[in-house]
C-alpha positions as CSV (number, residue, x, y, z in Angstrom):
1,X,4.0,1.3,18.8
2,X,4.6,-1.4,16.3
3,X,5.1,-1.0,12.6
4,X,3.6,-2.7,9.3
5,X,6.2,-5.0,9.0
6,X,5.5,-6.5,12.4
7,X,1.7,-6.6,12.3
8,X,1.3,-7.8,8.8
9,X,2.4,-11.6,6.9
10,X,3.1,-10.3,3.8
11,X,3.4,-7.4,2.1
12,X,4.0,-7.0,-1.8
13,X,3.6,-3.7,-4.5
14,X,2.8,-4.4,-8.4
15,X,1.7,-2.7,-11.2
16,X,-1.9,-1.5,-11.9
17,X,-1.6,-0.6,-15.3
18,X,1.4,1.4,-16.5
19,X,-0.4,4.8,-14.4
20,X,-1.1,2.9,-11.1
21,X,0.4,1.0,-8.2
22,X,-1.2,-1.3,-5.6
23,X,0.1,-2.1,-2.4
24,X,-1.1,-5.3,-1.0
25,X,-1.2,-6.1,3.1
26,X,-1.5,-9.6,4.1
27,X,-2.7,-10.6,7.2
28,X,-2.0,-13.6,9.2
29,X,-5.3,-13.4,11.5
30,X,-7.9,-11.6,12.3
31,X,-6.6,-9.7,14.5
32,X,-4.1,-8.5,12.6
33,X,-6.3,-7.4,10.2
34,X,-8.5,-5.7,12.5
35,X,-5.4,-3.6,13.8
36,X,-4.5,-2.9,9.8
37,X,-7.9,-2.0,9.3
38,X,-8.1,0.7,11.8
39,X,-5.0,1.8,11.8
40,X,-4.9,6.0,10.4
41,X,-1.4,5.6,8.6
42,X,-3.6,3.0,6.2
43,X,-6.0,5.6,5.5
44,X,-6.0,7.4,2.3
45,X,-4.6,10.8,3.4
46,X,-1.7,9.1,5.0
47,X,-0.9,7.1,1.8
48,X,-1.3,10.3,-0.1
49,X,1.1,12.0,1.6
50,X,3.8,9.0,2.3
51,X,3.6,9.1,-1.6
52,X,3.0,12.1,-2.5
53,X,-0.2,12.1,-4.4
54,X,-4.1,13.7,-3.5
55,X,-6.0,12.0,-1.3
56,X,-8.7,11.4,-3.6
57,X,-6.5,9.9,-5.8
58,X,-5.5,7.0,-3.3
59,X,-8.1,3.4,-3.7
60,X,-8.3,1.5,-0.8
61,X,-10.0,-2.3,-0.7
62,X,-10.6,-4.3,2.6
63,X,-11.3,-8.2,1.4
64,X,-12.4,-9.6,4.9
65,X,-12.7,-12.9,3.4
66,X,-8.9,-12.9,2.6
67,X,-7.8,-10.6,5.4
68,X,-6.1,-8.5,2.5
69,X,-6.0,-4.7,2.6
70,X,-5.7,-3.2,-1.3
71,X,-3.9,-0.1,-1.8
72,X,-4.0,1.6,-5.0
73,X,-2.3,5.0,-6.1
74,X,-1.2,6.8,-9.4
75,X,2.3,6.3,-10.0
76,X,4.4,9.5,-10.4
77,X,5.9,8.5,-13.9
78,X,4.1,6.4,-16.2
79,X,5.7,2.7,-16.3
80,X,8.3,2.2,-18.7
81,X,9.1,6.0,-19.2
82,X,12.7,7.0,-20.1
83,X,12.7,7.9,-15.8
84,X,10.8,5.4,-14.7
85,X,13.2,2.9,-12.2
86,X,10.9,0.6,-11.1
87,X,9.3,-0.6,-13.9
88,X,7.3,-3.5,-12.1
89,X,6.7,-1.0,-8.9
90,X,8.3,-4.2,-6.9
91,X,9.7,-1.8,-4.3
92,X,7.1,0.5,-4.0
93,X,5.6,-0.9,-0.7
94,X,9.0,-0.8,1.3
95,X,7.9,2.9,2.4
96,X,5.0,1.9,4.1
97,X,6.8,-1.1,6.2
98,X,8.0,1.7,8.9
99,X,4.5,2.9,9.5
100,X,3.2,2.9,12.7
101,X,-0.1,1.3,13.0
């Protein structure tokens, strides 16, 4: 089975606010977004638990136009607290590159 980081062109985490994280999934092509799309490790209980948070906590966003999938989760300590180390939440997506999908 392949993993994210063979199906998808890009993938990139940020900040949504100092509480939340998105996780965005390029694709090159359709069909790679298809596969993305469908694929149950996207979903939002996987997410949840890969990070650790409820499932109806996790916001997930399909732009079909873009071929981008939209992850978005609360982050466990608020950005810019005295235990925060990623302040920007730039590594936050390398989890989800060893997914299976």
């Amino acid at each position: 089975m392949r993993q994210l980081k063979d199906v998808a062109a890009y993938v990139r985490s940020k900040n949504a606010g100092p509480f939340w994280v998105t996780v965005d999934v390029f694709c090159g092509d359709q069909a790679a977004y298809d596969t993305l799309c469908a694929a149950p490790s996207l979903g939002a209980v996987a997410i949840a638990e890969l990070y650790g948070v409820g499932s109806n906590h996790v916001r997930i966003f399909h732009d079909d136009n873009l071929k981008v999938i939209k992850i978005s989760f609360p982050r466990p300590i608020a950005q810019g607290s005295t235990r925060d180390v990623d302040s920007h939440a730039g590594q936050q997506f390398v989890p989800l590159l060893s997914v299976e999908v």
